[in-house]
N, CA, C and O atoms as a printed pandas DataFrame, in Angstrom:
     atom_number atom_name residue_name chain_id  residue_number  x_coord  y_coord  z_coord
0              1         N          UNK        A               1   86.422   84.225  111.279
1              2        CA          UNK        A               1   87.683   84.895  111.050
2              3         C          UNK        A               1   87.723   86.184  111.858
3              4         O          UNK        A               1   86.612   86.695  112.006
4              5         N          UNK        A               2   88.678   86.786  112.380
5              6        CA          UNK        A               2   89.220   87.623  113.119
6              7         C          UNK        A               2   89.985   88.555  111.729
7              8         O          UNK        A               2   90.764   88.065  110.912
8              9         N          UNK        A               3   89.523   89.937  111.758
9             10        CA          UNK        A               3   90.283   90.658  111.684
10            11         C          UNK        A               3   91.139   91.309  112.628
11            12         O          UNK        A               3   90.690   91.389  113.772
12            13         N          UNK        A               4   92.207   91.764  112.419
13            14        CA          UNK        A               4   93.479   92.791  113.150
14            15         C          UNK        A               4   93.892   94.079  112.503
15            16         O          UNK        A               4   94.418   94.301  111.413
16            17         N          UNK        A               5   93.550   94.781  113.372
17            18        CA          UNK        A               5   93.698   96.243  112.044
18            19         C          UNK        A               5   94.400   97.285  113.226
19            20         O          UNK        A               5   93.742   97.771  114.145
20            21         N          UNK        A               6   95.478   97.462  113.069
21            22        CA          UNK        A               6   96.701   98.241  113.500
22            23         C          UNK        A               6   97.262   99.239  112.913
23            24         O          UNK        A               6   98.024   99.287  111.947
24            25         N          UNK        A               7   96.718  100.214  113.733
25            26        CA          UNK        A               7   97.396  101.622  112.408
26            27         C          UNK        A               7   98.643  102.263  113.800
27            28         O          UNK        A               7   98.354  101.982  114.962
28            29         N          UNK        A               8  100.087  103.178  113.487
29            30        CA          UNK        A               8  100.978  103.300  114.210
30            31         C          UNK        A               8  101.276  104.903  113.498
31            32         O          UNK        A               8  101.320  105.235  112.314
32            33         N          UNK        A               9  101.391  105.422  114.310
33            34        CA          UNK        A               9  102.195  107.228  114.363
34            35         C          UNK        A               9  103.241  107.199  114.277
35            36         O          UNK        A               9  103.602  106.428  115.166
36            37         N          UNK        A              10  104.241  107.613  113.662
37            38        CA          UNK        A              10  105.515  107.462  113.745
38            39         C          UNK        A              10  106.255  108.423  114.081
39            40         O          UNK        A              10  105.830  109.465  113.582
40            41         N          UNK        A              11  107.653  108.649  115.019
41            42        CA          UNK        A              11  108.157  110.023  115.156
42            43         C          UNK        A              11  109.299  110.738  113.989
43            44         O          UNK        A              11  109.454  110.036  112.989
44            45         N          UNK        A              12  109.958  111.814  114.012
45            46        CA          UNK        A              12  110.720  111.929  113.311
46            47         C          UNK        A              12  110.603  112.456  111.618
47            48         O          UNK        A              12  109.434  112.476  111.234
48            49         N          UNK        A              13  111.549  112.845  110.650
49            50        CA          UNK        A              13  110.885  114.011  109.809
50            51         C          UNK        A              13  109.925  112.728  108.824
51            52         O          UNK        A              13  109.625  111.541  108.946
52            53         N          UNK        A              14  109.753  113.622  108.034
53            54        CA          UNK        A              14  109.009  112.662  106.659
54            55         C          UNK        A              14  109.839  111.580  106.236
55            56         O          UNK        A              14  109.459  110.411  106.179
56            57         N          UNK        A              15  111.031  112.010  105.925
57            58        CA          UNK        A              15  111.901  110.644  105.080
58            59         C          UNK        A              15  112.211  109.728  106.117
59            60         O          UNK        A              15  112.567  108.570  105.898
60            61         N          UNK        A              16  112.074  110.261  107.316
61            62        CA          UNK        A              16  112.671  109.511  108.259
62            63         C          UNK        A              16  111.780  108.302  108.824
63            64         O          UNK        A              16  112.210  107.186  109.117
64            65         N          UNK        A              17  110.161  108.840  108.942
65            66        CA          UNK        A              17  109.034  108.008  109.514
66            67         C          UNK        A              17  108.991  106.800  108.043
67            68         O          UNK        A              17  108.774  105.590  108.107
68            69         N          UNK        A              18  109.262  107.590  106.873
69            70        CA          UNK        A              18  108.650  106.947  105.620
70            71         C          UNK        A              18  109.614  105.641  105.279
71            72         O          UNK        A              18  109.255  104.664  104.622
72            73         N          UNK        A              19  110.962  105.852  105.895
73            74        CA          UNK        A              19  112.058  105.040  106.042
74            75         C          UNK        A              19  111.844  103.598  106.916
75            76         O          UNK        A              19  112.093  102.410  106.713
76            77         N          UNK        A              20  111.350  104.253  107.804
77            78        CA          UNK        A              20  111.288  103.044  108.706
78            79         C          UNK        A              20  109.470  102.006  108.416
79            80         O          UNK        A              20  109.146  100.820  108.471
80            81         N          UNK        A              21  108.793  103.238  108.134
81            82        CA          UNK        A              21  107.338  102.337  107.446
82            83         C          UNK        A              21  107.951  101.151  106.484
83            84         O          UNK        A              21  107.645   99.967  106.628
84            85         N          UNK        A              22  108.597  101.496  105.773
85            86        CA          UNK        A              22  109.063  100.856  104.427
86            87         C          UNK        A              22  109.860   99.363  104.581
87            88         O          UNK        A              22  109.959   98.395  103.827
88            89         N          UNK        A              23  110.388   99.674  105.972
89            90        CA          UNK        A              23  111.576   98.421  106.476
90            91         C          UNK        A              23  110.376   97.761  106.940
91            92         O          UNK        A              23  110.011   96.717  106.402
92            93         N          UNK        A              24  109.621   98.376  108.062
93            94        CA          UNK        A              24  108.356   97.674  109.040
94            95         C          UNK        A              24  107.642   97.106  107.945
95            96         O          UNK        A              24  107.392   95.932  108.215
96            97         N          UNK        A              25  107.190   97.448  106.779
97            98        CA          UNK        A              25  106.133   96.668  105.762
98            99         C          UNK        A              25  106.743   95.871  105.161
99           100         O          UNK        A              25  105.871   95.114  104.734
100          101         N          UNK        A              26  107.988   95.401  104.720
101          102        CA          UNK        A              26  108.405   94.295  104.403
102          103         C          UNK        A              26  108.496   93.069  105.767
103          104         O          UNK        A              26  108.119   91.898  105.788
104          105         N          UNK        A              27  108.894   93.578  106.405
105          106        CA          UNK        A              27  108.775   92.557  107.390
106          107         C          UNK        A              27  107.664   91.620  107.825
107          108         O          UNK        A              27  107.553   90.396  107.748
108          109         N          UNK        A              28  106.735   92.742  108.392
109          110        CA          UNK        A              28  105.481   92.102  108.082
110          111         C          UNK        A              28  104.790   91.456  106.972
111          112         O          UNK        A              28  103.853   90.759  107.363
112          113         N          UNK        A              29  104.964   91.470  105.689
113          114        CA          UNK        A              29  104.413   91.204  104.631
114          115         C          UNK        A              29  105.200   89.379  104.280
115          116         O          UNK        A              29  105.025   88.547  103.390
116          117         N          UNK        A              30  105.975   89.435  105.381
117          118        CA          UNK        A              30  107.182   88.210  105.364
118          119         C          UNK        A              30  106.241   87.322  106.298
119          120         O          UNK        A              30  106.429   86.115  106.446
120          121         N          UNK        A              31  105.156   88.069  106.948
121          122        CA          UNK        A              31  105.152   87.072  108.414
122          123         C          UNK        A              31  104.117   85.475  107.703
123          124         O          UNK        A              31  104.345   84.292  107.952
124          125         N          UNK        A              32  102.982   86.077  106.779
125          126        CA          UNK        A              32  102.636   84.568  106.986
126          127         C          UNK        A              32  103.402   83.265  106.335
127          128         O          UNK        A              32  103.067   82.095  106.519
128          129         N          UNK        A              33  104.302   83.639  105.683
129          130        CA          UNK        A              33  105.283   82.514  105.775
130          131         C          UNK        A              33  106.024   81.756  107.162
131          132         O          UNK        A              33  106.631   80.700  107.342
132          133         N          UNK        A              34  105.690   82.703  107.861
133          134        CA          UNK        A              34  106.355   82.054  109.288
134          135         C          UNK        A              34  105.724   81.651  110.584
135          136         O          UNK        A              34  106.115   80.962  111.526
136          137         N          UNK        A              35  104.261   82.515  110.242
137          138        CA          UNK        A              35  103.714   82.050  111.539
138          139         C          UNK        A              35  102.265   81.544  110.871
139          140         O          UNK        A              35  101.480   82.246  110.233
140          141         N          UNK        A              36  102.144   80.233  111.176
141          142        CA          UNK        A              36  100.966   79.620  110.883
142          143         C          UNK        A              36   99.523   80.098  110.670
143          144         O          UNK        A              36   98.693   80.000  109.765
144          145         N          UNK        A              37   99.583   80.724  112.034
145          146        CA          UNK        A              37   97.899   81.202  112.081
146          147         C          UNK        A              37   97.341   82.495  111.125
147          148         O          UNK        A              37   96.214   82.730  110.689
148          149         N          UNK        A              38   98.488   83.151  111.007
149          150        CA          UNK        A              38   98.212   84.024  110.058
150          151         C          UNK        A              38   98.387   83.819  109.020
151          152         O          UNK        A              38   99.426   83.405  108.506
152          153         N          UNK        A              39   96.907   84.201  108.284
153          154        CA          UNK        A              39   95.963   83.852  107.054
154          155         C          UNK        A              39   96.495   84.592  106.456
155          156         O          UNK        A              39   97.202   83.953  105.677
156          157         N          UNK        A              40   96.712   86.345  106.197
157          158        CA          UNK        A              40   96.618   87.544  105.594
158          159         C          UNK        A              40   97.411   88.214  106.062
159          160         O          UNK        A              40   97.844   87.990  107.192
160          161         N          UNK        A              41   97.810   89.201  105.332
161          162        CA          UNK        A              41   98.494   90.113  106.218
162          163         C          UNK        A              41   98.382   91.289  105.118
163          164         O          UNK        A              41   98.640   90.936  103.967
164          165         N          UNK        A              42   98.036   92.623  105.319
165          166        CA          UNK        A              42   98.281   93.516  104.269
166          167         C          UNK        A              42   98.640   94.812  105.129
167          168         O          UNK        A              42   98.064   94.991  106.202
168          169         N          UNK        A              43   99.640   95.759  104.635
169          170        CA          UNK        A              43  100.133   96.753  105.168
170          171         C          UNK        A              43  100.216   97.900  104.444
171          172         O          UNK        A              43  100.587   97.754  103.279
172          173         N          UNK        A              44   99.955   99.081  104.842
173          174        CA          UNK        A              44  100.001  100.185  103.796
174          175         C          UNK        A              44  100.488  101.458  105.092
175          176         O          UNK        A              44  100.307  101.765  106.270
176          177         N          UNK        A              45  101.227  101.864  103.821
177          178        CA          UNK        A              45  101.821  103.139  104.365
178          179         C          UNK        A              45  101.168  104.623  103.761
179          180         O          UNK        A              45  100.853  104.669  102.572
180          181         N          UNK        A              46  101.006  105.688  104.543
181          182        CA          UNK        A              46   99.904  106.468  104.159
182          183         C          UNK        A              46  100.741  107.448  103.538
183          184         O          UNK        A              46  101.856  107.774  103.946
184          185         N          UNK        A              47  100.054  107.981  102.363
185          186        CA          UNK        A              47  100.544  108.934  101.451
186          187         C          UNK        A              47  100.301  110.165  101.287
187          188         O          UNK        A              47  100.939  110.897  100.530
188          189         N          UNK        A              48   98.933  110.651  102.294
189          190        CA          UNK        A              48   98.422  111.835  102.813
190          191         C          UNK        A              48   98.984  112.628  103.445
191          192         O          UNK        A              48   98.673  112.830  104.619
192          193         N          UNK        A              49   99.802  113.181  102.933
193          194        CA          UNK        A              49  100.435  114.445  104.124
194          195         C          UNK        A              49   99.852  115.091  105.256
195          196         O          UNK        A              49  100.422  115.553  106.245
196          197         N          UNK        A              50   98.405  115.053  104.922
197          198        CA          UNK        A              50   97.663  115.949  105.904
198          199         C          UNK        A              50   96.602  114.997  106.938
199          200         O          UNK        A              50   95.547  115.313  107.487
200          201         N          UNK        A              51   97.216  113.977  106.938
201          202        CA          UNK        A              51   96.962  112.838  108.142
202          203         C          UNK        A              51   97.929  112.236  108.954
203          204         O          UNK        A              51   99.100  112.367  108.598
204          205         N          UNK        A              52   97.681  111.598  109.979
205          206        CA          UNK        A              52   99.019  112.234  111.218
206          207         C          UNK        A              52   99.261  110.207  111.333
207          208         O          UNK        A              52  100.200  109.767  111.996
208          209         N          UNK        A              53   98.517  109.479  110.778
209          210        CA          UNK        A              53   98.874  108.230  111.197
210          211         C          UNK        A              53  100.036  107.836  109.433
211          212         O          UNK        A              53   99.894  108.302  108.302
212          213         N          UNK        A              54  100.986  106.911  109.928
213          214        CA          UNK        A              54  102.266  106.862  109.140
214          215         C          UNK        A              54  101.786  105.220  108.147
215          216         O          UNK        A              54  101.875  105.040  106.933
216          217         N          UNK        A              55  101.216  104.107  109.384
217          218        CA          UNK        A              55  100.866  102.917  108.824
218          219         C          UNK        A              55   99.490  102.603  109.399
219          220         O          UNK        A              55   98.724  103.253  110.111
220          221         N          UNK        A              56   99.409  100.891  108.628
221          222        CA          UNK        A              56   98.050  100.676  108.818
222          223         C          UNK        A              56   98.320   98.864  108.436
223          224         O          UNK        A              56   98.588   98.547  107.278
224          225         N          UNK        A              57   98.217   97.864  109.473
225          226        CA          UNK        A              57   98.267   96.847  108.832
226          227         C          UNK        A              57   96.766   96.039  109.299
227          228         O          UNK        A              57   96.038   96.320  110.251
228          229         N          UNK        A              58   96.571   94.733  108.067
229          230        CA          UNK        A              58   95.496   94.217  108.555
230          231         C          UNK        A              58   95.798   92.918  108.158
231          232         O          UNK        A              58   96.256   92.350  107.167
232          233         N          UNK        A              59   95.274   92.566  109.571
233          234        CA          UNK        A              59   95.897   91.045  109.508
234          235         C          UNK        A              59   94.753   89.998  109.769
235          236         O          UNK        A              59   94.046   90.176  110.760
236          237         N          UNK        A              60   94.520   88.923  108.955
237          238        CA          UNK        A              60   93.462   87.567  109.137
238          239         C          UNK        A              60   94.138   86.683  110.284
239          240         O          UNK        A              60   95.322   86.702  110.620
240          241         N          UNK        A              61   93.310   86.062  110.699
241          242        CA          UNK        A              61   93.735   85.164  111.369
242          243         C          UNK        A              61   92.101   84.118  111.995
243          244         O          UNK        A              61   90.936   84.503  111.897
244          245         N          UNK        A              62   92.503   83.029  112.488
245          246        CA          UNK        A              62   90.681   82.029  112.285
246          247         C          UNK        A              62   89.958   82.488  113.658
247          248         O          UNK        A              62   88.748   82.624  113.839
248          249         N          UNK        A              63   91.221   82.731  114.761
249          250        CA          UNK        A              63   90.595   82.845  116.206
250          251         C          UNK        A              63   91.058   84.285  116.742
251          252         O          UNK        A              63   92.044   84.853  116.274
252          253         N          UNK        A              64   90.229   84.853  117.810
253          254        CA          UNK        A              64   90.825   86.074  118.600
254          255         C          UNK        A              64   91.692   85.565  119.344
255          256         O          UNK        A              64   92.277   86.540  119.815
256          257         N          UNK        A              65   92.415   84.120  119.987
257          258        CA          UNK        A              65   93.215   83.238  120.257
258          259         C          UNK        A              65   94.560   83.490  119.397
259          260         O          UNK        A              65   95.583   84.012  119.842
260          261         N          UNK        A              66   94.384   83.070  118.227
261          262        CA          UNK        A              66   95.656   83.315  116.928
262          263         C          UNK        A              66   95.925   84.914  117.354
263          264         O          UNK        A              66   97.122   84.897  117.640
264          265         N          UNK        A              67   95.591   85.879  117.491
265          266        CA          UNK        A              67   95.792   87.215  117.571
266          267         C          UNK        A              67   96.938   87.502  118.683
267          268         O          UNK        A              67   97.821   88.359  118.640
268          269         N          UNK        A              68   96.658   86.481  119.751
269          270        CA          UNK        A              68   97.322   86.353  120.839
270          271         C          UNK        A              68   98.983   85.703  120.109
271          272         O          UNK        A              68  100.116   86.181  120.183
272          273         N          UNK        A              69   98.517   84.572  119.497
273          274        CA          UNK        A              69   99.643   83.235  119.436
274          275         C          UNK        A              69  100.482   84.512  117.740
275          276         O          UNK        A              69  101.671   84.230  117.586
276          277         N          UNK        A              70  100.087   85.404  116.932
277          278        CA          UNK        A              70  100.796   86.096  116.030
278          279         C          UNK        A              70  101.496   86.799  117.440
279          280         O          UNK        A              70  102.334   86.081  117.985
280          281         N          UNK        A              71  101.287   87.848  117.942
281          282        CA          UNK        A              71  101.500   88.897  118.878
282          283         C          UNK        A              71  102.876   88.028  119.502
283          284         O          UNK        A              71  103.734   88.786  119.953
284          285         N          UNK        A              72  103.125   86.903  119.569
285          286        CA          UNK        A              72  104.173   86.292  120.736
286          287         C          UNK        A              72  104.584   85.940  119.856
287          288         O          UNK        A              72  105.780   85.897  120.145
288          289         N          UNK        A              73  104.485   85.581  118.779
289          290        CA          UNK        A              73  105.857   84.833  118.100
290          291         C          UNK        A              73  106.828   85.463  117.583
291          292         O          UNK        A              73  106.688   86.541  117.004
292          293         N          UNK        A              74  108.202   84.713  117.770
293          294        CA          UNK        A              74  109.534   85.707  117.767
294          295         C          UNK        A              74  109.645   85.975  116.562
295          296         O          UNK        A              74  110.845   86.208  116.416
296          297         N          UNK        A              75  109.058   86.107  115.445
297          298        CA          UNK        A              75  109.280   86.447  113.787
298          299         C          UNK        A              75  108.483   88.123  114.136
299          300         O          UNK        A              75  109.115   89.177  114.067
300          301         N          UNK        A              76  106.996   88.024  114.506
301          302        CA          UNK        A              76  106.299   89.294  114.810
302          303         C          UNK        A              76  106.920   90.079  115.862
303          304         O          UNK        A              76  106.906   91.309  115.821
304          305         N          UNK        A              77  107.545   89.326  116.941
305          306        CA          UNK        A              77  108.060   90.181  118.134
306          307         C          UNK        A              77  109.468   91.268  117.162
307          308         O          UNK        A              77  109.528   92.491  117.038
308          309         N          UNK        A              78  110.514   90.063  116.582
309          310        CA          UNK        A              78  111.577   90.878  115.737
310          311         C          UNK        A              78  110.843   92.514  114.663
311          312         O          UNK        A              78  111.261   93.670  114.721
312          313         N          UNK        A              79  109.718   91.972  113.822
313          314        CA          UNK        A              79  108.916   92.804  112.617
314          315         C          UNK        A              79  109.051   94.376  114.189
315          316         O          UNK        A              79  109.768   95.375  114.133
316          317         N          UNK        A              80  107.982   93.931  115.469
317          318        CA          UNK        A              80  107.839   95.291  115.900
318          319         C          UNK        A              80  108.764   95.744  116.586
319          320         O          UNK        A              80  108.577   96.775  117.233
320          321         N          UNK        A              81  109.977   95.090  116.612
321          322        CA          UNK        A              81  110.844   95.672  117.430
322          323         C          UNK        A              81  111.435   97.162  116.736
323          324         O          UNK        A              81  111.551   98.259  117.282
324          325         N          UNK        A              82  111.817   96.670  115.056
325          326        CA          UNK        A              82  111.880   97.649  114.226
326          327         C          UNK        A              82  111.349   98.945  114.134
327          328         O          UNK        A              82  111.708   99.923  113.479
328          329         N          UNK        A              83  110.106   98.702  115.187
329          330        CA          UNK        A              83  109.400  100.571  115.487
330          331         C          UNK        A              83  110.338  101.192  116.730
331          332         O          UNK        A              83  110.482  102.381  117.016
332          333         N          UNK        A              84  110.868  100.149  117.308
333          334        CA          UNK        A              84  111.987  101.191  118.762
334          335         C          UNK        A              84  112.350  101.584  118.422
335          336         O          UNK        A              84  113.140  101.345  117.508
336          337         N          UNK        A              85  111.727  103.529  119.420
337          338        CA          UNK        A              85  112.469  104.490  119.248
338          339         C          UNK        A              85  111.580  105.259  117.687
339          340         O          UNK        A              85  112.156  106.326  117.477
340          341         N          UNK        A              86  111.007  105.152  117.152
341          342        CA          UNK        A              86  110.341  105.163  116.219
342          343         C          UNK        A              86  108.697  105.539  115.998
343          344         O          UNK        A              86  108.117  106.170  115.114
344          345         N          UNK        A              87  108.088  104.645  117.591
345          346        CA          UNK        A              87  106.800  104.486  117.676
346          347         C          UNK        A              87  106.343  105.661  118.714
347          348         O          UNK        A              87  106.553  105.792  119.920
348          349         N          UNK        A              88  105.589  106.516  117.704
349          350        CA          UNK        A              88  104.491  107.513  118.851
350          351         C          UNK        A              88  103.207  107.101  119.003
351          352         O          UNK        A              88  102.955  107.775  120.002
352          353         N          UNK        A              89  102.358  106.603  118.814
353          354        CA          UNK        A              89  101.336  106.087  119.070
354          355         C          UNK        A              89  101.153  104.850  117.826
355          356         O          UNK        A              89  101.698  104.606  116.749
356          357         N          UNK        A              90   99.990  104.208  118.710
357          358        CA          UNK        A              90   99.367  102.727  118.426
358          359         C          UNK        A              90   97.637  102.479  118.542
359          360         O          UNK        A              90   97.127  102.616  119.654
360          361         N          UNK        A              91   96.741  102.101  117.328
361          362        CA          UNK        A              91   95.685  102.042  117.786
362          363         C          UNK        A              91   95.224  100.409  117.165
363          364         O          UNK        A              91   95.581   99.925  116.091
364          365         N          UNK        A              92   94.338   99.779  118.203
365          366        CA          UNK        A              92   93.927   98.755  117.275
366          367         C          UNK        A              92   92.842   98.403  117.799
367          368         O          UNK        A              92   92.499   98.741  118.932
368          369         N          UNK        A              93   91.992   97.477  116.816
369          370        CA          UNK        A              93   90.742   97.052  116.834
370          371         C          UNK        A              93   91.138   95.540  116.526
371          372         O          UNK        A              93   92.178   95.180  115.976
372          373         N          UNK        A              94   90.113   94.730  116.984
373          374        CA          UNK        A              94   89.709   93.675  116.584
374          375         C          UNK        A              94   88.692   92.636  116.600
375          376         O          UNK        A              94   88.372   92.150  117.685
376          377         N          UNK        A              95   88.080   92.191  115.388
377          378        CA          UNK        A              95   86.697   92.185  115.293
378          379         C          UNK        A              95   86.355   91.144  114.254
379          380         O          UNK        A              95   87.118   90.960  113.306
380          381         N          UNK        A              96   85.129   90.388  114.407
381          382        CA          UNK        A              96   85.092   88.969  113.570
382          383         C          UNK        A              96   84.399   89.323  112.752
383          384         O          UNK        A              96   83.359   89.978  112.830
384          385         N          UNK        A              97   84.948   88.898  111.864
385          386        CA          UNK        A              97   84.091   89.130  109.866
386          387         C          UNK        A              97   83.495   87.481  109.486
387          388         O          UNK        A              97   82.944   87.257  108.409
């Protein structure tokens, strides 16, 4: 198994970043109903004021292949489009458990 662990900065005031986390985590939390390969999906939005990253999702999947085939499909492409205009930084890892 492949983990996916994606954490995102968001721009704009508090209600505003916390607004759009909130739309972005339902979406995602929609995806493995739609895209096969993904096993898992869990998303959290950070509640720490005094940390600068906004989200954090982690996603299963069987192959570093599937990571590719989530990333292209038009259900996940729509979920990140929802950060345009939105997104200041992006970090990710990925790594087999």
């Amino acid at each position: 198994m492949v983990k996916h662990i994606v954490t995102f900065q968001l721009t704009g005031t508090a209600d505003e970043r916390r607004q759009v986390a909130q739309q972005f985590k339902a979406a995602l939390e929609a995806l493995p109903q739609q895209i096969d390969v993904l096993k898992s999906i869990e998303v959290g939005i950070n509640e720490n004021p005094d940390e600068q990253w906004d989200v954090v999702l982690t996603a299963i999947v069987a192959t570093l292949a599937d990571v590719e085939t989530y990333a292209k499909h038009p259900a996940h492409v729509a979920a990140a489009a929802l950060l345009a205009g939105h997104k200041a930084n992006r970090a990710c890892v990925d790594y087999t458990c």
